[in-house]
LOMISE-479403 format. One record per atom (N, C-alpha, C): atom name; x, y, z. Coordinates in steps of 0.2 Angstrom, whole numbers, always signed. Example, Ala and Ser with C-alpha at 12.3 -4.5 7.8 and 13.67 -1.06 7.14 Angstrom:
<atoms>
atomo  u  v  w
N  +66  -28  +39
CA  +62  -22  +39
C  +66  -16  +39
N  +64  -11  +35
CA  +68  -5  +36
C  +64  +0  +39
</atoms>
This chain:
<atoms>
atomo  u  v  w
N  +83  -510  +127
CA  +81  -517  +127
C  +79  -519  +134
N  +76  -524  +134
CA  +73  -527  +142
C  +78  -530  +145
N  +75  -530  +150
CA  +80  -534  +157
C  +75  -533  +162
N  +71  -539  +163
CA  +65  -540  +168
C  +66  -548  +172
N  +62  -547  +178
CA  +63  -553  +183
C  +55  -552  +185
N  +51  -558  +181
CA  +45  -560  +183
C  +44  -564  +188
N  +43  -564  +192
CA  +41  -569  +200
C  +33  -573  +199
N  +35  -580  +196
CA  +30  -585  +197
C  +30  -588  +203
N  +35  -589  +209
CA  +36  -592  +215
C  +39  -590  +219
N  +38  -592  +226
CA  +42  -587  +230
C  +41  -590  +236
N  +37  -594  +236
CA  +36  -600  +243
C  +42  -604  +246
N  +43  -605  +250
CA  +46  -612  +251
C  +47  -616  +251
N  +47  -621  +255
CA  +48  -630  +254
C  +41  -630  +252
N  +35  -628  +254
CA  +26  -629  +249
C  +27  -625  +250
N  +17  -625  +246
CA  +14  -619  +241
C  +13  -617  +248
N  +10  -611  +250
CA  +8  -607  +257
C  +4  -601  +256
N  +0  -600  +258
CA  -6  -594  +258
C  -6  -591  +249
N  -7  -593  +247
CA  -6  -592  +240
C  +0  -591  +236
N  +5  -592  +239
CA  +12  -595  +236
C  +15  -600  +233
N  +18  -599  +227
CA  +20  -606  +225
C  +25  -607  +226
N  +28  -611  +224
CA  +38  -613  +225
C  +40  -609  +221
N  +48  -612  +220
CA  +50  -605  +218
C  +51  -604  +210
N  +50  -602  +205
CA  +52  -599  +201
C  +52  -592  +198
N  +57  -589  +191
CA  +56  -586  +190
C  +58  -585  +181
N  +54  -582  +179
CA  +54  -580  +171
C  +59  -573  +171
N  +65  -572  +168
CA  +69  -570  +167
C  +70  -567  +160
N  +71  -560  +158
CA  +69  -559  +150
C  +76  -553  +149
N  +79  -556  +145
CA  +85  -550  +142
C  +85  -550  +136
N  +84  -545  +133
CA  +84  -544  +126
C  +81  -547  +123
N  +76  -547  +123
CA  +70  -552  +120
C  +73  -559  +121
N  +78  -564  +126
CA  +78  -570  +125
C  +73  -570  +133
N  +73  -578  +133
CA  +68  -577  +142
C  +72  -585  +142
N  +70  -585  +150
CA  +77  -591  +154
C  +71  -592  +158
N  +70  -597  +160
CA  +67  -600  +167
C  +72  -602  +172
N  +71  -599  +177
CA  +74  -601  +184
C  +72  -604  +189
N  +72  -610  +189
CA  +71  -613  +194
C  +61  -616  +192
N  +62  -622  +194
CA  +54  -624  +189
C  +51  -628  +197
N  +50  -625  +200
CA  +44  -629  +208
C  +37  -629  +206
N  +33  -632  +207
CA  +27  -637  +206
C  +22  -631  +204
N  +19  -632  +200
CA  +14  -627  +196
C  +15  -620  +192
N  +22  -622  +191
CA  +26  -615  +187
C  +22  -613  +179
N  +22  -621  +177
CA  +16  -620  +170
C  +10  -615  +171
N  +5  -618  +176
CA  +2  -613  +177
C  +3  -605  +178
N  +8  -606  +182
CA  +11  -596  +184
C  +11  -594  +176
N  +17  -595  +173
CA  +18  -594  +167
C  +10  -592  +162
N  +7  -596  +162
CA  -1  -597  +158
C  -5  -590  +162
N  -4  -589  +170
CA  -7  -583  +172
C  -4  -576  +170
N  +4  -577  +170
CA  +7  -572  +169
C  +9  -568  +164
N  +5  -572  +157
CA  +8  -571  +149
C  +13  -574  +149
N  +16  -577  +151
CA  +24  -580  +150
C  +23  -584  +144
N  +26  -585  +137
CA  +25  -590  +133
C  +31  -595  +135
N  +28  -600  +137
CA  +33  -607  +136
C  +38  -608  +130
N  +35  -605  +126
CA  +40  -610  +120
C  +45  -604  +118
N  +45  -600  +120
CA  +51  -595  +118
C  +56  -594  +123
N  +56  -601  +127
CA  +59  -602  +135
C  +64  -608  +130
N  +71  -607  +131
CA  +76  -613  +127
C  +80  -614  +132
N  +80  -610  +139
CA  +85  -613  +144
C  +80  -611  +150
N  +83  -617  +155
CA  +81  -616  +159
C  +85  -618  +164
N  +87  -615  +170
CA  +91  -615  +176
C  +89  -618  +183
N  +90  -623  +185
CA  +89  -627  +191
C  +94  -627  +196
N  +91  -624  +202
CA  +95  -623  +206
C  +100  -629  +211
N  +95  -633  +213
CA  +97  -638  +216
C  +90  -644  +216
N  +92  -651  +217
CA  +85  -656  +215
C  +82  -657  +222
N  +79  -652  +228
CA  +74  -650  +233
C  +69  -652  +229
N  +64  -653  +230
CA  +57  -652  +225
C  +55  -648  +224
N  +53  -641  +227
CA  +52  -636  +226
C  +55  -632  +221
N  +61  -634  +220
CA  +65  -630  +213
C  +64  -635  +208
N  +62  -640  +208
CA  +61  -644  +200
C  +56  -650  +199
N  +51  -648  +205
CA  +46  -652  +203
C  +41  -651  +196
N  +39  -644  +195
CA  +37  -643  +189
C  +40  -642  +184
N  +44  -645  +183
CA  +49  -645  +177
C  +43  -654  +171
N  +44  -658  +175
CA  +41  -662  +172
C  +35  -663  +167
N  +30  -658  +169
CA  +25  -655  +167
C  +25  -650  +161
N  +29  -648  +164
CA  +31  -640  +160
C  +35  -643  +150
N  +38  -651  +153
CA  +43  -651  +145
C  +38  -655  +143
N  +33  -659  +146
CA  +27  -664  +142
C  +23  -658  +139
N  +19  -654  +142
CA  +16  -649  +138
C  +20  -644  +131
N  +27  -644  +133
CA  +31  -639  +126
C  +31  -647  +122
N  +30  -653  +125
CA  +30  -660  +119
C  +24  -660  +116
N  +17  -660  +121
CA  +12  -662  +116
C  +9  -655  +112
N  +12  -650  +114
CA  +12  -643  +108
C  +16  -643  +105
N  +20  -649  +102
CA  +23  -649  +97
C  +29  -644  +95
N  +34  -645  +102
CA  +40  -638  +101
C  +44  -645  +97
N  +49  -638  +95
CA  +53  -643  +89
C  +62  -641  +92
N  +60  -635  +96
CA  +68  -633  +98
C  +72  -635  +102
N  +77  -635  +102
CA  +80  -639  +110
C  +78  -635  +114
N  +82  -640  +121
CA  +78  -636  +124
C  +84  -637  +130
N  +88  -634  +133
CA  +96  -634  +137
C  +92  -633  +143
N  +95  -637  +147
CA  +92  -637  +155
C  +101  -637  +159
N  +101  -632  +164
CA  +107  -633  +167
C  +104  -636  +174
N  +110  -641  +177
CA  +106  -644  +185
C  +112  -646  +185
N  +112  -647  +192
CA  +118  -655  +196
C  +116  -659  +194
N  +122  -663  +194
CA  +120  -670  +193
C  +114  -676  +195
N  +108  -680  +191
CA  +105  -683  +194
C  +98  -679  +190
N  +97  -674  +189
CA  +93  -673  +185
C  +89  -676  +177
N  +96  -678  +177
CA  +94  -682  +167
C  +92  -689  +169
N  +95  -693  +174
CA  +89  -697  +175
C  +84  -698  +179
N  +82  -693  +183
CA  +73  -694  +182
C  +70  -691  +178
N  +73  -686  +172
CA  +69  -684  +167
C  +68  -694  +163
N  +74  -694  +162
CA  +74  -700  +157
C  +67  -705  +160
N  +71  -709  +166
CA  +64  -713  +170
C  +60  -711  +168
N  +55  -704  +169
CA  +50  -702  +168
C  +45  -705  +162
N  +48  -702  +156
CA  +48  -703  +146
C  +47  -711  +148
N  +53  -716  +153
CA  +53  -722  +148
C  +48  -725  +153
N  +44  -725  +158
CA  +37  -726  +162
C  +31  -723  +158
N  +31  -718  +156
CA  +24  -715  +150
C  +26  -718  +144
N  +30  -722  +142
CA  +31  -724  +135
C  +29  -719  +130
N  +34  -713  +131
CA  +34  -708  +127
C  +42  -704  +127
N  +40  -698  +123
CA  +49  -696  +122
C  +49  -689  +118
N  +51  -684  +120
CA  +48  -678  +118
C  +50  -678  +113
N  +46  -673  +109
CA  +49  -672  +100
C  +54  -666  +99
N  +58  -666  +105
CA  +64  -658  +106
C  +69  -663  +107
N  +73  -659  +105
CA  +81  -663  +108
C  +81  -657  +118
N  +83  -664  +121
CA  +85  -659  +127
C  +91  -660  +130
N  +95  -655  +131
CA  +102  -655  +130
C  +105  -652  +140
N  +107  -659  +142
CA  +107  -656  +150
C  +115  -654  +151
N  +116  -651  +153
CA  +123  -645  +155
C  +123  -649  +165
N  +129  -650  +166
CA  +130  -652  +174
C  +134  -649  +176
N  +131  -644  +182
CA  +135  -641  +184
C  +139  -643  +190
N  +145  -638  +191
CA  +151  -641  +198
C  +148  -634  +203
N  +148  -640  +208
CA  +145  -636  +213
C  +150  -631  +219
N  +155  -633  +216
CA  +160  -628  +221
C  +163  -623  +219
N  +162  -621  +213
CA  +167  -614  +209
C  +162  -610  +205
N  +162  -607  +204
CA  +161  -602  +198
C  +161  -604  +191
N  +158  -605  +187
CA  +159  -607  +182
C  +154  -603  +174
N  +159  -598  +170
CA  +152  -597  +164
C  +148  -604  +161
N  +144  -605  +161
CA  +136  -610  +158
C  +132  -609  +154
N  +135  -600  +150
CA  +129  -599  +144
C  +133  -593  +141
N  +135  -594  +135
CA  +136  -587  +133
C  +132  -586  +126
N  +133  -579  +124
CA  +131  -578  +117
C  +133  -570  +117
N  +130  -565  +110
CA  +132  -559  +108
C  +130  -552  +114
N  +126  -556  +117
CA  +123  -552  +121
C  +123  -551  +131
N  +126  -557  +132
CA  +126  -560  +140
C  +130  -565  +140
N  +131  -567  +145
CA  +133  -573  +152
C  +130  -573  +157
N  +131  -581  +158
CA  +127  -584  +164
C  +133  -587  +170
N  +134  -584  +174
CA  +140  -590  +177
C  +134  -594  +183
N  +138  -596  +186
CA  +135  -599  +192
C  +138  -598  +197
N  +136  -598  +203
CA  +136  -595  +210
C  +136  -602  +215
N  +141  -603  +218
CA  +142  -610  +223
C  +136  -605  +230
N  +134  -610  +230
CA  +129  -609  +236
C  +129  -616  +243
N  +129  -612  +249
CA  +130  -616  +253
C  +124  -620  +256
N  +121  -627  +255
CA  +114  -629  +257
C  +117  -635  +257
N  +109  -642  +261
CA  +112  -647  +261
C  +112  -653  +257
N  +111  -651  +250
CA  +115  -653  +243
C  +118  -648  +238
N  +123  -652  +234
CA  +123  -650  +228
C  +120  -644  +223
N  +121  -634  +227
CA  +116  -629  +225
C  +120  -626  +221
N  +117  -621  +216
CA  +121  -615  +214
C  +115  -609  +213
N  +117  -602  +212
CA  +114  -601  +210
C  +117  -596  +204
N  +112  -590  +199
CA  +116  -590  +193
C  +116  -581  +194
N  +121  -580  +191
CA  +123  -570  +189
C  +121  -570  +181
N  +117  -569  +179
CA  +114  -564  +173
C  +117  -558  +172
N  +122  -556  +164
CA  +126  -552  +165
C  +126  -551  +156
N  +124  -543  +156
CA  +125  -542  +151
C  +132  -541  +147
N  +134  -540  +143
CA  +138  -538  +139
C  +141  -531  +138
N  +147  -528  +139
CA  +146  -523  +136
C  +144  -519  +132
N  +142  -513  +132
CA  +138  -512  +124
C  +142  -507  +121
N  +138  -506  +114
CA  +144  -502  +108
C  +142  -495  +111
N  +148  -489  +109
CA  +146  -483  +111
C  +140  -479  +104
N  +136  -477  +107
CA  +131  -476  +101
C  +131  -469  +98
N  +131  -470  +92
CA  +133  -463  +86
C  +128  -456  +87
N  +129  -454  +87
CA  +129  -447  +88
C  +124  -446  +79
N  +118  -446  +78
CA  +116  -446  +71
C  +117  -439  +68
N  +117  -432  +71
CA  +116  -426  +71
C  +123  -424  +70
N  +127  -428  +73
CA  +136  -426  +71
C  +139  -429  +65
N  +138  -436  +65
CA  +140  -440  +59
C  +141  -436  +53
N  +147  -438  +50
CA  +148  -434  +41
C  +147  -439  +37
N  +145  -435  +33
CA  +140  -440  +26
C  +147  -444  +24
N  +152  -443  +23
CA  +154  -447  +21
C  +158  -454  +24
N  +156  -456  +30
CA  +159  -461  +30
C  +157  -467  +29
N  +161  -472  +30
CA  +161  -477  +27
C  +157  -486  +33
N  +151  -489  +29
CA  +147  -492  +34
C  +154  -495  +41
N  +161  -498  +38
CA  +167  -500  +42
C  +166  -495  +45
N  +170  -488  +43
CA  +170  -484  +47
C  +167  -481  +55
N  +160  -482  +53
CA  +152  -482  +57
C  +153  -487  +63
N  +156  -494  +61
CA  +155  -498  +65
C  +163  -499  +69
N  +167  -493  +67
CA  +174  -495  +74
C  +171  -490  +78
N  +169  -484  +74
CA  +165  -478  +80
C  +163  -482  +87
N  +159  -487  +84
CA  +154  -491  +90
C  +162  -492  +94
N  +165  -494  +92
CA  +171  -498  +97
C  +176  -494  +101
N  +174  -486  +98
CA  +179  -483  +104
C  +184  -480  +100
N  +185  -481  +93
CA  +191  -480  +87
C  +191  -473  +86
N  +194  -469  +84
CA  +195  -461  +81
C  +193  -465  +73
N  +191  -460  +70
CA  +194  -460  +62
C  +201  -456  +59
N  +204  -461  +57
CA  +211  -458  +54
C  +209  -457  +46
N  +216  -451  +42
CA  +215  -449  +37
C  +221  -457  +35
N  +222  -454  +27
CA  +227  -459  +24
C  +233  -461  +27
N  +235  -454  +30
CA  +241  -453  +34
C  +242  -455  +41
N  +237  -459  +44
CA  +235  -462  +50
C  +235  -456  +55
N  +234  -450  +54
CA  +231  -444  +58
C  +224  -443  +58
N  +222  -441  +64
CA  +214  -442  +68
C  +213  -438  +65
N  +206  -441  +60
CA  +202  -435  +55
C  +195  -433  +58
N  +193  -438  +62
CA  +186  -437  +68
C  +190  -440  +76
N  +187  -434  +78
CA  +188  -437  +85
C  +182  -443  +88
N  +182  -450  +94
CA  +176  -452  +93
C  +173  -450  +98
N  +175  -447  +102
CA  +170  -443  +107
C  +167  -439  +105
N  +171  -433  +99
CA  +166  -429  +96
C  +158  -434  +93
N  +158  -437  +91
CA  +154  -442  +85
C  +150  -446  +89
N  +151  -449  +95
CA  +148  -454  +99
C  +146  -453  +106
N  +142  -456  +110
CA  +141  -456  +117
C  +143  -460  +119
N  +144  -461  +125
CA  +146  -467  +130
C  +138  -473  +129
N  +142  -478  +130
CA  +138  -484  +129
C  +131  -484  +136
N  +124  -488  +133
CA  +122  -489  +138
C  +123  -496  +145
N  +125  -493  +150
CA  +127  -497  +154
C  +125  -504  +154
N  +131  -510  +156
CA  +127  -518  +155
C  +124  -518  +163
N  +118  -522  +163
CA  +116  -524  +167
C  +116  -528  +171
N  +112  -531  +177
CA  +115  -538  +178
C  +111  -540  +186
N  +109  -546  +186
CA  +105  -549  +191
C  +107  -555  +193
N  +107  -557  +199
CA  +112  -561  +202
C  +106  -566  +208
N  +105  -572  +205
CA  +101  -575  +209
C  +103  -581  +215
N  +101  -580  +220
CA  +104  -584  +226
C  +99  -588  +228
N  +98  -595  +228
CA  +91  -599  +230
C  +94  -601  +237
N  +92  -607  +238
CA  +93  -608  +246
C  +102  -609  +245
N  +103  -604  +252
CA  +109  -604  +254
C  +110  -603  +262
N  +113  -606  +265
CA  +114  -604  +272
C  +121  -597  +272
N  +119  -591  +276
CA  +124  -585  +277
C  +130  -586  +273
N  +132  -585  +268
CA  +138  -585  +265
C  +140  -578  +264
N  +148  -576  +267
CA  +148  -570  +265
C  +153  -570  +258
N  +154  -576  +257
CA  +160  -576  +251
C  +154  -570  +246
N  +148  -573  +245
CA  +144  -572  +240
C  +145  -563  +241
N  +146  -559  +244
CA  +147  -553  +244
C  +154  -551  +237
N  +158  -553  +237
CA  +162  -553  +233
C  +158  -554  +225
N  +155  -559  +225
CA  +153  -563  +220
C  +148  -556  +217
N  +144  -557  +220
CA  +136  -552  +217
C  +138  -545  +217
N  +145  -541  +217
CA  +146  -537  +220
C  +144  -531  +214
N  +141  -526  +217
CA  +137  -521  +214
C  +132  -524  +208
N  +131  -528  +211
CA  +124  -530  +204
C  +118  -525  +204
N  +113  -525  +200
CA  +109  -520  +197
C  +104  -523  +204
N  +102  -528  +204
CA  +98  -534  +208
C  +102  -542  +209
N  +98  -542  +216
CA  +99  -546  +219
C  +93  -549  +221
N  +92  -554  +220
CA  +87  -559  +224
C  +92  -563  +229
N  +91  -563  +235
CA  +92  -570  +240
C  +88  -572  +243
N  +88  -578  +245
CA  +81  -581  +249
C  +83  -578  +256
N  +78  -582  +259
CA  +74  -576  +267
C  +70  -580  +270
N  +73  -586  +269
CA  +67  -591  +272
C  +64  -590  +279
N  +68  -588  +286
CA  +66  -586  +292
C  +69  -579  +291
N  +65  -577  +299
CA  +65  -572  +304
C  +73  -574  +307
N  +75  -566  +308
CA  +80  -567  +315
C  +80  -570  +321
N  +74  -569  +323
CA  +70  -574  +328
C  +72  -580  +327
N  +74  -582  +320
CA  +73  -590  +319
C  +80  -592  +317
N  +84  -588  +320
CA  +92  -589  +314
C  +97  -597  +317
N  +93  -599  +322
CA  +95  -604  +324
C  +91  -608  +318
N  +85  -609  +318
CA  +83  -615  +310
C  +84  -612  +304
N  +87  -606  +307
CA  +89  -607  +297
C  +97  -610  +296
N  +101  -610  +301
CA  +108  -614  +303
C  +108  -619  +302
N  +101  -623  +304
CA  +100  -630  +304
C  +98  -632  +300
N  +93  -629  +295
CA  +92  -632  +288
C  +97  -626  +281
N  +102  -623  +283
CA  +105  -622  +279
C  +102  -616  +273
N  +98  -613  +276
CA  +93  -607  +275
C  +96  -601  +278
N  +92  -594  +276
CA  +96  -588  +276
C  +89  -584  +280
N  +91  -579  +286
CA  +86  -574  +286
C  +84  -567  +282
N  +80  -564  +283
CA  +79  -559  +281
C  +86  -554  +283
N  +88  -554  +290
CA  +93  -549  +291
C  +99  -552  +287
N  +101  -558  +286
CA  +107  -561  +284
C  +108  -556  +276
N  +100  -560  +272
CA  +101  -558  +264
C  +104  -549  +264
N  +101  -544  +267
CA  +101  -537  +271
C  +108  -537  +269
N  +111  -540  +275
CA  +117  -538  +277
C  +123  -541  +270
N  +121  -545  +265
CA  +125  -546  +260
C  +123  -542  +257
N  +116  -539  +255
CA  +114  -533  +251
C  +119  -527  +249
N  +120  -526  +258
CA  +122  -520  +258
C  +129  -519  +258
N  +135  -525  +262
CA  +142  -525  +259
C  +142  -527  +252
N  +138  -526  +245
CA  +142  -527  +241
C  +139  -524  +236
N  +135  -518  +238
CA  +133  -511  +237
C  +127  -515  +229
N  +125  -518  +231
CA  +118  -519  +226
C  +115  -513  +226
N  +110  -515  +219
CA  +107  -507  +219
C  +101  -510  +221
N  +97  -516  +223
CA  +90  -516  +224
C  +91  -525  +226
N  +87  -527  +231
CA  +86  -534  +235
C  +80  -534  +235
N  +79  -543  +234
CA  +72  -546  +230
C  +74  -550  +237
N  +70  -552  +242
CA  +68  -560  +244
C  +63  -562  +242
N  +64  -567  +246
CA  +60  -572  +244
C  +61  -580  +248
N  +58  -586  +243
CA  +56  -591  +250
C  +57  -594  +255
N  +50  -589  +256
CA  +45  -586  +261
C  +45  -595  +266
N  +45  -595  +270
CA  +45  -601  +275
C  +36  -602  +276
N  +33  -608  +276
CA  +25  -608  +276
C  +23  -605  +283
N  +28  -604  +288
CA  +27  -602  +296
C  +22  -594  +295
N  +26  -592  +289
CA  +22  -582  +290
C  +17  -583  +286
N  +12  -581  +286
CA  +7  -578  +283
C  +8  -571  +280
N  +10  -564  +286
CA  +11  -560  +284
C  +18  -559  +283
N  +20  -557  +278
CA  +29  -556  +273
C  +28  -549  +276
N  +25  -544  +279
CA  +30  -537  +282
C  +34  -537  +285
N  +32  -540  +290
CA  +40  -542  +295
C  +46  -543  +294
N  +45  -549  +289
CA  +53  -548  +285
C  +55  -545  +281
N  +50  -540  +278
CA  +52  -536  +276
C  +56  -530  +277
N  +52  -528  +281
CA  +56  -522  +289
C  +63  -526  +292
N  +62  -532  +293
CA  +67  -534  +295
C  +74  -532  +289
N  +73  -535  +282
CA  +79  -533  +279
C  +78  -526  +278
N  +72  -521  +277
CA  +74  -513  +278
C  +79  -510  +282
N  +76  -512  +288
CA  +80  -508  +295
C  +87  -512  +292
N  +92  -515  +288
CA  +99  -514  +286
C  +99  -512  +278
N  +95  -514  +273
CA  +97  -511  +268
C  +89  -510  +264
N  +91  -503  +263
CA  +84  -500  +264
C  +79  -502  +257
N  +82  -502  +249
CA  +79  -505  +246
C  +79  -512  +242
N  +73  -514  +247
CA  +72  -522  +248
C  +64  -521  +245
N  +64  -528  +242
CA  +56  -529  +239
C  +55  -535  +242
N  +48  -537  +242
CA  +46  -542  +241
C  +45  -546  +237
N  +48  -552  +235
CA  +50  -555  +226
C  +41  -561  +228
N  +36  -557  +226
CA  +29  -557  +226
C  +26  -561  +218
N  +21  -566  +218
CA  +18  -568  +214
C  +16  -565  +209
N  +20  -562  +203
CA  +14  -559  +197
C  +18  -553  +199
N  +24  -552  +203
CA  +29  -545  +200
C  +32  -544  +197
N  +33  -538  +190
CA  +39  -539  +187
C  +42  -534  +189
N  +50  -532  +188
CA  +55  -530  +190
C  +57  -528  +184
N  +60  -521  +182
CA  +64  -519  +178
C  +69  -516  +179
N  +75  -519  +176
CA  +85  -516  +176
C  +82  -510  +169
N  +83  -504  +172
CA  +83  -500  +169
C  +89  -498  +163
N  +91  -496  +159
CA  +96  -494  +155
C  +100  -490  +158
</atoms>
């Protein structure tokens, strides 16, 4: 089953050398999450295949404009195309009324229900479950009200063995296998073993996004051994004094949280307007943690099984 991170934005506070702000279309098992909505994400999404309406959450990181100016756009078009679903938007507080203001100056009003979830900005907290994932949120250190979010699969069943299975058992019986069960006779003695019968589950996955945040090492703990990590990178080492000041992270800083908390792969991203060329920071997060990407417009990413 999928588990991809599509990059519609990756810029900064602007759009910059052909960068947008920040978003990202996030896909687990055929459900898809928008993350974070900055100003032209419609568009990204229209360029990159992304269908909008099979989008039912979408996660706001903090209300910069950058991370939610394209949201306003994005729920009048799922309106005048006639979506009929809810539509769950998680943010801090302060985002349900500029949506509202918005509607009640266009004297209009979506034909969705939208259902806003507000988050606490100082702890950990799950924000989404279901049969297949969780979503918690990640406190992040900037100068409002940030979080960002852990994307986390669920455990999975261990899976049957078809070549070994005996015709006789029973559909219950098929279904404790998945959970690890032996098969007992009448007499509660083991009639199949379940390692004989089953494999080991495929591993859950899991992605961990960090939007603006100044050097935090708590977050080592937090993202520990995820599959991927995104953190931002908005300066150079060269710059670590302005990213102190505006409460921003470098390329070595993201690096250095990569690799204490033994990630399997680091994405950065918003890119500061100052570079044109993103190799520098790139090699900067290398030369500490070797695989780093660039989280680049129109890339997809896949957590492998």
């Amino acid at each position: 089953m999928s588990f991809k991170i599509t990059i519609l934005g990756s810029s900064g506070a602007v759009p910059a050398f052909g960068r947008f702000p920040s978003s990202q279309l996030i896909e687990i098992q055929n459900q898809f999450f928008l993350v974070d909505c900055g100003e032209g994400t419609q568009m990204q999404l229209l360029r990159y295949n992304g269908n909008l309406h099979r989008i039912n959450h979408i996660f706001i990181s903090h209300l910069h404009g950058d991370h939610y100016l394209g949201l306003l756009g994005l729920i009048f078009t799922m309106h005048l195309n006639h979506r009929t679903n809810d539509l769950h938007i998680y943010s801090h507080r302060g985002l349900g009324e500029i949506i509202t203001t918005q509607f009640r100056y266009s004297l209009s009003a979506p034909r969705f229900n939208i259902i806003l979830h507000t988050l606490t900005p100082d702890r950990q907290e799950v924000i989404l479950e279901n049969n297949q994932l969780t979503v918690t949120t990640i406190p992040l250190k900037h100068k409002l009200d940030c979080s960002g979010f852990l994307f986390r699969e669920k455990p999975k069943p261990r899976r049957i063995d078809k070549d070994r299975i005996p015709t006789d058992l029973s559909l219950q019986q098929l279904a404790s296998l998945k959970t690890g069960a032996d098969i007992l006779d009448n007499e509660g003695n083991v009639r199949y073993r379940n390692a004989a019968l089953t494999h080991a589950p495929r591993k859950s996955r899991s992605y961990a996004y960090c939007s603006d945040t100044a050097f935090d090492i708590d977050l080592i703990n937090i993202v520990q051994q995820v599959d991927v990590l995104y953190h931002e990178a908005t300066f150079m080492e060269s710059e670590k004094d302005k990213a102190e000041e505006t409460k921003h992270s470098t390329a070595a800083q993201a690096a250095e949280i990569a690799i204490k908390a033994h990630v399997g792969k680091l994405l950065i991203g918003h890119f500061s307007a100052r570079y044109k060329e993103l190799d520098p920071l790139l090699n900067e997060a290398r030369f500490i943690f070797r695989n780093t990407e660039l989280a680049l417009e129109g890339q997809t990413f896949t957590i492998e099984e």
